[in-house]
N, C-alpha and C positions, 0 to 999 in steps of 0.2 A: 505591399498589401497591408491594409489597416488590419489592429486585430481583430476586430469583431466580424471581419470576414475566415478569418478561422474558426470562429466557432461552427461559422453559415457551412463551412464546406467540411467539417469536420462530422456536422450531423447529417447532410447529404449524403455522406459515404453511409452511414450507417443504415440512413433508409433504404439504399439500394441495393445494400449488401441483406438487410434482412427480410426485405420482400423477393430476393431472387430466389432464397433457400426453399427445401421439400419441406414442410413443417409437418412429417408423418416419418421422413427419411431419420432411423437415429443410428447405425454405426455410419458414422458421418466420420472423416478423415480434416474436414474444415469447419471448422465453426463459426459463428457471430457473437461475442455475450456482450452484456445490455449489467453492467454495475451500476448499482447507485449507494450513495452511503452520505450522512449527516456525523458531519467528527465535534467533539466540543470536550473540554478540559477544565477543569476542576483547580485549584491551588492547594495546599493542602500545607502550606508553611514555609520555609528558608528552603528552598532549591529541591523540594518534591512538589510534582504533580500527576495528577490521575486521567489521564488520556481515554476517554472512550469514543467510540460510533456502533451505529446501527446500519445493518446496510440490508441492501435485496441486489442478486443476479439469479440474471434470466439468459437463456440461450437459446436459440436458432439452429436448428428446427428444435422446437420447444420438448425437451424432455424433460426441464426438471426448474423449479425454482427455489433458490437458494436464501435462505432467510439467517443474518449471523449478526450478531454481538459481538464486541471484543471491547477489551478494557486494559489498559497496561498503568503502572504505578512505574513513577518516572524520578530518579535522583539524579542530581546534577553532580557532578564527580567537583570535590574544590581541593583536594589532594596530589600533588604531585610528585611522580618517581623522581627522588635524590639524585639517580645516578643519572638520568637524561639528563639534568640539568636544564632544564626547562621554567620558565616562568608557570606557565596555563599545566593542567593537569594534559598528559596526552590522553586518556579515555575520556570524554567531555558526560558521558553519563552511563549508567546502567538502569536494566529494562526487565521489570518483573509481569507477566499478563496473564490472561485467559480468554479463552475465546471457543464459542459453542455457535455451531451450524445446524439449521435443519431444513431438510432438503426435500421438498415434495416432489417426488418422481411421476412424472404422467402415467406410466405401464408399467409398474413395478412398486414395490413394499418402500413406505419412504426411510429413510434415515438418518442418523443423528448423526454429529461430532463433534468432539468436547479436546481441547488443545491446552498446553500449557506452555510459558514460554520464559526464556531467558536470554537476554543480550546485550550489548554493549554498543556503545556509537564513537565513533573519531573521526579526527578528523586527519585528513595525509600533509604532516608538516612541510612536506619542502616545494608543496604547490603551494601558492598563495595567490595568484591572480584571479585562479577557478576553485570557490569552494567545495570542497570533493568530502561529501559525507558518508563515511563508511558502515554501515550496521550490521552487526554478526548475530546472528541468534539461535538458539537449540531448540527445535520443539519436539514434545510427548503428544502424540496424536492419540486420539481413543475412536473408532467408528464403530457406531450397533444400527444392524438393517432392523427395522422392525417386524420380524421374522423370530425362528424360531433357532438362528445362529447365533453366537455369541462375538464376543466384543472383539474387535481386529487392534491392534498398538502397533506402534510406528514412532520412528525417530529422525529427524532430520534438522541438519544445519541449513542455515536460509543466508546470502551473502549480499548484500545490496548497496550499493553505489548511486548515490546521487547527488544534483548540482543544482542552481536555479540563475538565470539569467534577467539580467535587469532590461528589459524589452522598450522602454522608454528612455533608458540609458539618463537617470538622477542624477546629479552633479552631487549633490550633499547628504541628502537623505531620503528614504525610503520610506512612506506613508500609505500613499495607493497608487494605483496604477497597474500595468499590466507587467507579466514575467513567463518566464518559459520555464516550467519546472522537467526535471527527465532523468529516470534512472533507472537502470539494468542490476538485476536481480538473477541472483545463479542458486538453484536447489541440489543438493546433495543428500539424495537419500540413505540413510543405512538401515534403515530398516520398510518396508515400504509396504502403506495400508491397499485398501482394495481400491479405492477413488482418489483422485486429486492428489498426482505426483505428479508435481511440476517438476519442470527439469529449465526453463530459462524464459526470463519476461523482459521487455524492453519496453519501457512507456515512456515516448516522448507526449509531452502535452503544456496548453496555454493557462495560465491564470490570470487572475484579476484579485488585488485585495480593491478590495472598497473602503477599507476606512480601518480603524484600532478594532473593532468587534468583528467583522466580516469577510474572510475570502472565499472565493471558487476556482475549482479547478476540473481542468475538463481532458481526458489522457487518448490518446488512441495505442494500443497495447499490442504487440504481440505475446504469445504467451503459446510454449511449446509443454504437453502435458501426457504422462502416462498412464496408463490404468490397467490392473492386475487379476479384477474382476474377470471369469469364465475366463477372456483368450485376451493375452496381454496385449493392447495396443497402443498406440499413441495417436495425438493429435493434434493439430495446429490451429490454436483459435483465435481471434483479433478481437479485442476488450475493447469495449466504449465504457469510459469509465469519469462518472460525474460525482465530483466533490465536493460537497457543501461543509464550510468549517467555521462555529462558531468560537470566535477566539479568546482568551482569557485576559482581560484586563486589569492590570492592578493598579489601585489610586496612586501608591508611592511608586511607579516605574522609575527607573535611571534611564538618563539620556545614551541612547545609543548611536553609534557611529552608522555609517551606511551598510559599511561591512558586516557588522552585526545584526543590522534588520535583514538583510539580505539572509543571513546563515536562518533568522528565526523563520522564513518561510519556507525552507526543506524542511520535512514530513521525515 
């Protein structure tokens, strides 16, 4: 199957699945949501960069739309532990961010949420065939309903694993073309706010770079989530999720190998 028939039946699915839905129905057990977000990156000197997007989700049957920011300040790790005895640093970078949500709710006071974030990326040494990108990170959650409650705090470790496959299979190098990006993502909450406690997300999905400035990516998600609000429930929701990424180009680039243009398209 060529790729551009996975986009075709990728968005099909999603037409069918969000016209089936009660769009009045909201303790809903199965969801639809509808992500979109623009990513672009900044340089900022010798191996830091400033990573932000904008995004909007939306869900089926329509209770709320989600409107969020996020921004992370990116060091490239050139240091490494003595005693591994290693050439490459093993932690390849650390990850400083923020990120604010707000969420207009259909039948209900809207709310805000305001995050802060901390983590690290590696890579798993003794695979090498499949690049397996590990990212760890802690966040400080803040939620205030626009109400006359006060502010809810939350803490959770976030653990995510991903790979990206070369879909046109390149002999030498990696420029454009298409690829299969895919990664599973595990939440552990320790402390846990009133909305949006994930507890596990799997998104396989297709991309396309177009060229040194431009890729897209496009994800079909699962995404298993709790909430603590009135009566605790959970719920199972399938993410359509579109990625628009503007890329950062530097005049003086170094030539890279296949393998390393490969590792720069995991996210």
């Amino acid at each position: 199957m060529k790729p551009i028939y996975y986009f075709l039946f990728l968005f099909l699915l999603f037409h069918i699945n969000a016209v089936s839905q009660d769009q009045e129905e909201q303790n809903v057990k199965v969801n639809a949501q509808l992500w979109l977000d623009y990513n672009f990156q900044n340089d900022l000197g010798d191996f830091k960069t400033l990573n932000s997007f904008v995004g909007y989700r939306s869900i089926t049957p329509n209770i709320y739309n989600n409107f969020l920011v996020v921004s992370t300040y990116n060091i490239a790790n050139q240091n490494s532990v003595k005693f591994l005895k290693r050439e490459k640093p093993f932690f390849n970078s650390y990850h400083f961010g923020a990120r604010a949500n707000y969420i207009a709710n259909k039948n209900k006071k809207d709310d805000f949420e305001f995050r802060l974030m901390q983590g690290i990326k590696f890579y798993l040494p003794f695979i090498k065939d499949v690049p397996l990108m590990n990212y760890i990170r802690l966040e400080e959650r803040f939620q205030k309903t626009f109400d006359t409650s006060g502010w809810d705090i939350g803490f959770r470790f976030r653990y995510k694993i991903s790979t990206v496959l070369d879909l046109d299979k390149h002999l030498f190098n990696f420029t454009t073309g298409f690829y299969i990006p895919m990664n599973v993502e595990f939440f552990f909450n320790l402390k846990k706010v009133d909305r949006f406690n994930d507890v596990i997300r799997i998104s396989p999905g297709i991309g396309y770079k177009l060229n040194e400035d431009w890729k897209f990516e496009f994800y079909v998600s699962y995404q298993n989530t709790q909430n603590t609000s009135q009566t605790e429930n959970t719920s199972n929701d399938f993410v359509f999720r579109l990625r628009i990424f503007k890329l950062s180009s530097k005049k003086n680039k170094t030539i890279q190998s296949k393998d390393e243009q490969i590792k720069e398209l995991i996210e």
